[in-house]
C-alpha positions in Angstrom: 4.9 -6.9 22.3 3.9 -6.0 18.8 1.1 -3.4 18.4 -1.3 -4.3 15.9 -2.1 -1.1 14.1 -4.7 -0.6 11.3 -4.5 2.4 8.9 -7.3 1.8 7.1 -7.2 4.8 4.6 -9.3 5.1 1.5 -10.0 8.2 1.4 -11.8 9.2 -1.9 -11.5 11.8 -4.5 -14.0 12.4 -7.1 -13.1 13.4 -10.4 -15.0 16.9 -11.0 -14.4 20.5 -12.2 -11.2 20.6 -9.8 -9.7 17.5 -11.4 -10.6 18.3 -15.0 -8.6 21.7 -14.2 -5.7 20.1 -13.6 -5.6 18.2 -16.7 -4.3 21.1 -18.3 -0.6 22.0 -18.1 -0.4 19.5 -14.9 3.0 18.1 -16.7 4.7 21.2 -15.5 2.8 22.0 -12.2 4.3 18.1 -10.7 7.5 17.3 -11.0 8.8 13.5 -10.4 9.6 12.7 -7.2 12.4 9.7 -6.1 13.9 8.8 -2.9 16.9 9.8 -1.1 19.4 8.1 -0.2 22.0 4.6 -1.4 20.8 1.7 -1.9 23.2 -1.2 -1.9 20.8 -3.8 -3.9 18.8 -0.8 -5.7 19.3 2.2 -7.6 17.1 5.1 -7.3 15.1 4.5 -9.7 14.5 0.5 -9.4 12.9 1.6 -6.0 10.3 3.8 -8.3 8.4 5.5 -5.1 6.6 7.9 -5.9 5.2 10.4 -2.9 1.7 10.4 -2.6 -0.5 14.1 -2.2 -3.5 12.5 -0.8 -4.5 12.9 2.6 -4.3 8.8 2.3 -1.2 8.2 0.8 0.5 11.4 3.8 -1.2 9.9 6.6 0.5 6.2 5.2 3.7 7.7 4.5 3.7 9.0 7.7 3.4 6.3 10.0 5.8 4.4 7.4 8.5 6.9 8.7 8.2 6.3 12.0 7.9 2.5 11.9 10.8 2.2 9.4 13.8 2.8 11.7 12.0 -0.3 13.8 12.2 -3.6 14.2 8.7 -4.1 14.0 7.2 -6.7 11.3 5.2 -5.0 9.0 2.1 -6.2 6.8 0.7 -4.4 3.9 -2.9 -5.1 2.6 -4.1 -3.7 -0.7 -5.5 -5.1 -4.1 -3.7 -5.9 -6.6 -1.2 -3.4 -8.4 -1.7 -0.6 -5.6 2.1 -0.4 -5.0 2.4 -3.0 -1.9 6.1 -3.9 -3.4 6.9 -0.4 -3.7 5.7 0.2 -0.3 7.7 -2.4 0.9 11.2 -1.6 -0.4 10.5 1.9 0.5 10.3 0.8 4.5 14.1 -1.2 3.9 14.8 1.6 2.4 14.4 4.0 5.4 15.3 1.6 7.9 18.7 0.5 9.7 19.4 -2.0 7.7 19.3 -0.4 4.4 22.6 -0.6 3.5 21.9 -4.9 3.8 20.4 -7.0 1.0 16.8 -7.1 0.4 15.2 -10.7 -0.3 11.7 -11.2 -1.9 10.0 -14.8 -1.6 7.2 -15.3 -3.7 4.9 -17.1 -1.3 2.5 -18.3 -4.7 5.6 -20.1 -6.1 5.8 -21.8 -3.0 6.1 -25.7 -1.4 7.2 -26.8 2.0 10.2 -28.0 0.6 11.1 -24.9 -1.6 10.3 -22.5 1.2 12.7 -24.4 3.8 14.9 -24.6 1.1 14.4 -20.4 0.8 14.9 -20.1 4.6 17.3 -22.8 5.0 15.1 -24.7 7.2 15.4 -28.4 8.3 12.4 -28.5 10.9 12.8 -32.0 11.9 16.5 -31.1 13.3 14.9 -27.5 14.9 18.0 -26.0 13.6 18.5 -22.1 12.9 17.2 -20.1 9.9 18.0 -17.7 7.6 17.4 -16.1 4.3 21.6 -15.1 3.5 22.3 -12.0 5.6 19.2 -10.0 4.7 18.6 -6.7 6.2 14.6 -7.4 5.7 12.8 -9.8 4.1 9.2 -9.4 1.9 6.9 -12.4 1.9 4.9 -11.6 -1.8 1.2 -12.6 -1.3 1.6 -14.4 1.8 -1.9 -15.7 1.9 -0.8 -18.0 -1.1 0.7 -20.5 1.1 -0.7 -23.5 2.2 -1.0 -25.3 5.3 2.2 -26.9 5.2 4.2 -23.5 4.3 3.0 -21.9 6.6 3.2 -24.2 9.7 7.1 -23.7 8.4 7.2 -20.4 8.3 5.8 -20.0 11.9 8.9 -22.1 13.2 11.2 -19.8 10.9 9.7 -16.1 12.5 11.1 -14.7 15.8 8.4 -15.1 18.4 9.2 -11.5 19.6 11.5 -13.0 22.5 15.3 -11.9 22.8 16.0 -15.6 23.8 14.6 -17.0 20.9 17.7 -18.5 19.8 15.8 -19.4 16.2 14.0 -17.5 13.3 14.4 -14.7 11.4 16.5 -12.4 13.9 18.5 -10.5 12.0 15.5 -9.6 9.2 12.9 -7.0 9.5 9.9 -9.2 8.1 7.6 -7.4 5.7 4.6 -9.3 4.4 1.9 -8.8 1.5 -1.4 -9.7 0.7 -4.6 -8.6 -1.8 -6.8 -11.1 0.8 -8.4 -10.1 4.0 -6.6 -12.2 5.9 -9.0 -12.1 9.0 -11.7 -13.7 7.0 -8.8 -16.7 5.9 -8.5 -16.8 9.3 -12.0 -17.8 9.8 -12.3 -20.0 6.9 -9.6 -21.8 7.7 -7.4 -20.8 5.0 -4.5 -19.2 7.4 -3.0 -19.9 10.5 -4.3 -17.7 13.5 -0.7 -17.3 15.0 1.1 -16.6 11.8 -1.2 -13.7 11.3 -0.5 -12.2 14.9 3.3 -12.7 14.1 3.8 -10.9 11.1 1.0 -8.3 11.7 2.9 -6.2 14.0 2.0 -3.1 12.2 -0.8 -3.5 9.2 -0.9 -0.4 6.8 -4.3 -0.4 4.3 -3.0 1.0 0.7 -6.0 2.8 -0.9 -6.7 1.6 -4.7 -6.0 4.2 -7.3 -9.3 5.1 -8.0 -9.6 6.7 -4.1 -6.3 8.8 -4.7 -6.9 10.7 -8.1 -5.4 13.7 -7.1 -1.8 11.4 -7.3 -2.4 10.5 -10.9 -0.5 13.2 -12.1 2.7 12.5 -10.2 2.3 9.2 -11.2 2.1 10.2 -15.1 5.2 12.2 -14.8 7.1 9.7 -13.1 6.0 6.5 -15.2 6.6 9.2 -18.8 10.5 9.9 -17.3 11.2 6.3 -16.1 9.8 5.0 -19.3 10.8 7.4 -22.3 14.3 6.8 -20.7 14.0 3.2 -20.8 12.8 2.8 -24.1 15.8 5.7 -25.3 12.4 7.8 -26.4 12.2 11.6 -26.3 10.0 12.1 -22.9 6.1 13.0 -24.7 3.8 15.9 -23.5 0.5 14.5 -23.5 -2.6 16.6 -24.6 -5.5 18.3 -21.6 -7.8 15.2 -23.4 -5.5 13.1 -22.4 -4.7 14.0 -19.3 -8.8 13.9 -18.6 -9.0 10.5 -19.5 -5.6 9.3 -17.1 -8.2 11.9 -14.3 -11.7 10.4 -15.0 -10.9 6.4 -15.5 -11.7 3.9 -12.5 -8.4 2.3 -12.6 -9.4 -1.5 -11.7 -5.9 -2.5 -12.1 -4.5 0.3 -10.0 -1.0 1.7 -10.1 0.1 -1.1 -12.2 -2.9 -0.1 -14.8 -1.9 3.3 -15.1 1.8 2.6 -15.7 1.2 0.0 -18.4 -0.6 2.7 -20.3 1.7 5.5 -20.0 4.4 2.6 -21.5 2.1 1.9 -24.1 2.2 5.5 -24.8 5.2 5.8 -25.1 5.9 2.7 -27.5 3.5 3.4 -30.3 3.7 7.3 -29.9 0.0 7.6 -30.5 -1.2 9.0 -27.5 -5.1 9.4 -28.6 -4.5 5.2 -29.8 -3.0 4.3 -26.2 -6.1 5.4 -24.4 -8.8 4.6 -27.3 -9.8 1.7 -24.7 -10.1 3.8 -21.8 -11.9 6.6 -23.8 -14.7 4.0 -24.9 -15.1 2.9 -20.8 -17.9 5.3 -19.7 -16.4 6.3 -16.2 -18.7 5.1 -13.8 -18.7 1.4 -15.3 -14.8 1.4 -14.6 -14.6 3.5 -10.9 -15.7 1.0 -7.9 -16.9 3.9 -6.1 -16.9 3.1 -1.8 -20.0 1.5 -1.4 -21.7 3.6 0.8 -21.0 6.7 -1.8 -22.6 4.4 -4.4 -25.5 3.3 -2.6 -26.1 7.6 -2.0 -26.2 7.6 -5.7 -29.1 5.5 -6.6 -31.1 7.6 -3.3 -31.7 11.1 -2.0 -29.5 14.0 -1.8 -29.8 13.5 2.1 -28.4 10.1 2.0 -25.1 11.4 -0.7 -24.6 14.4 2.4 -24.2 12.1 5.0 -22.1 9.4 3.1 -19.6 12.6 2.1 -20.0 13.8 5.8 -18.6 10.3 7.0 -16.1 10.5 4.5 -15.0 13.9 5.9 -14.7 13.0 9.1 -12.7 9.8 8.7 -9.8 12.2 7.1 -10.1 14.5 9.5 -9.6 11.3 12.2 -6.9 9.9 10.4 -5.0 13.2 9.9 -5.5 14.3 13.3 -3.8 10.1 14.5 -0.9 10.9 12.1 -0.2 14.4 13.8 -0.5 13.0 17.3 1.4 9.7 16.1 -1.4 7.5 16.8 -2.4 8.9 20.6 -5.9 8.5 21.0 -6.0 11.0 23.5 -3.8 13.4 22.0 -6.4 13.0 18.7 -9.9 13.4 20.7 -8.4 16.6 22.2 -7.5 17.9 18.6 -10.8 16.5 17.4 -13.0 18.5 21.0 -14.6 15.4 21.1 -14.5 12.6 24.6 -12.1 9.7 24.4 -15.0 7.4 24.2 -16.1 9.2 21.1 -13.3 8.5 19.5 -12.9 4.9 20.0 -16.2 4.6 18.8 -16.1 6.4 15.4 -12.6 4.3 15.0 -14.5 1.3 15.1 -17.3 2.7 12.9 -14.7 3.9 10.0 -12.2 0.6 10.1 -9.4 1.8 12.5 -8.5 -1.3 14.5 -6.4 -0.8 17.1 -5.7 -3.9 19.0 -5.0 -1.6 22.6 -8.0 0.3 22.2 -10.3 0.1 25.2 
């Protein structure tokens, strides 16, 4: 039976006197990181995976590495441009079934008869299907689908039994989505047991803006991937620079940041590539958790205890990803009672579909 398991991690890092010290010289301190490994369908750097430095992005990229080697179906939530694709090729990637193809359908292109046509599905005859010998399969923004797709998609996934004798069996199923897909669920929008089928394991990806301390991997990634792309000499961007990449709220996440560093790089004018992001005073761009921002506008009291709560959710989370994800393990790490625990994972986010 599939265990649904929520890593709900945003952890937060403001940009202060820390960051800004890093702007200077960080090109040297980070170096850019790829995976290891062949790909059959991929070279190294199509994959593009960068690791994260965050307690966040660890704690993810742990559970990631145990659930790879699995057959478990995974589903990633995250807004838009946070990586989820990158996240996704990265788990085929360190799985079996590497070495086999990797198919993406793009559930918002989607009909029925283009997504039985995908699968090479013929419902009415309830025969078997497929997507070509894939090793996994990604279903891109699964929420997109309608009604209709996704009553075909249901009949197309394994329904976790070894006798199934129909679906997906020989594909490790990894889904996306922006949406919260519980609160399709109770609008209507998305069927109840599709959600339970591909949610076996369902990893949060934090938005750029609560992972700062990754921009500058991130920069010195996208400035070798790019400058060797475009056959440009590789720039070294100024400490100003680098503050603005630091300080700017990121609305469009990884994908953002990227486009910038290739703008960068194609009119050679670093101080004109980030003109726009210069003008945007920081706090109108940076969606700051809510709880952080409400502090703001109230006492210093009420900013302690919103970074307290903060605290301790890392120190929960880290604590899960040492113990991989035993509750009791964690509360004994933590010196605080079982109960406790369960409690404060229901306070932070942490769903856990076993928990007492």
């Amino acid at each position: 039976m599939a265990t649904a398991l929520h890593s709900q991690l945003s952890v937060g890092a403001g940009v202060g006197p820390d960051n800004a010290r890093q702007t200077d010289g960080f090109a040297k301190a980070y170096q850019p990181m790829t995976t290891d490994g062949s790909e059959s369908t991929a070279t190294k750097e199509d994959w593009g995976f960068v690791t994260g430095m965050c307690p966040a992005m660890q704690t993810l990229e742990s559970v990631m590495a145990e659930i790879a080697p699995t057959s478990i179906p995974v589903l990633l939530l995250g807004e838009s441009g946070t990586g989820k694709a990158m996240f996704a090729q990265r788990i085929h990637q360190l799985s079996t079934r590497s070495e086999e193809p990797l198919v993406t359908v793009s559930c918002a292109a989607m009909n029925p008869a283009q997504l039985s046509a995908e699968l090479r599905l013929d419902a009415s005859r309830n025969t078997d299907a497929s997507v070509g010998a894939a090793g996994s399969v990604i279903f891109d923004e699964i929420s997109e689908l309608d009604s209709a797709c996704q009553r075909n998609l249901l009949y197309a996934l394994p329904d976790g039994h070894a006798d199934a004798g129909r679906g997906l069996l020989g594909a490790r199923v990894i889904s996306t989505t922006r949406r919260n897909l519980e609160d399709e669920m109770r609008a209507g929008r998305f069927r109840t047991e599709l959600y339970y089928r591909i949610n076996g394991v369902c990893l949060r990806l934090p938005p750029l803006r609560d992972r700062r301390e990754d921009i500058p991997i991130l920069v010195e990634s996208f400035l070798s991937k790019h400058a060797a792309q475009f056959g440009r000499p590789r720039p070294s961007l100024s400490p100003r620079t680098l503050r603005i990449l630091l300080e700017h709220g990121w609305p469009g996440n990884i994908r953002e940041l990227e486009n910038v560093v290739k703008k960068i790089i194609a009119l050679g004018d670093e101080q004109l590539a980030v003109s726009e992001l210069a003008s945007a005073p920081a706090e109108a761009t940076a969606e700051a958790p809510l709880e952080v921002a409400e502090a703001r506008g109230h006492s210093l009291k009420a900013a302690s205890r919103a970074a307290s709560r903060e605290a301790e959710r890392g120190l929960i989370l880290k604590a899960l990803a040492r113990t991989r994800w035993n509750r009791k393990r964690a509360a004994q790490e933590l010196q605080i009672s079982y109960k406790s625990l369960l409690y404060k994972l229901k306070q932070i986010g942490v769903l856990d579909s076993e928990a007492d």
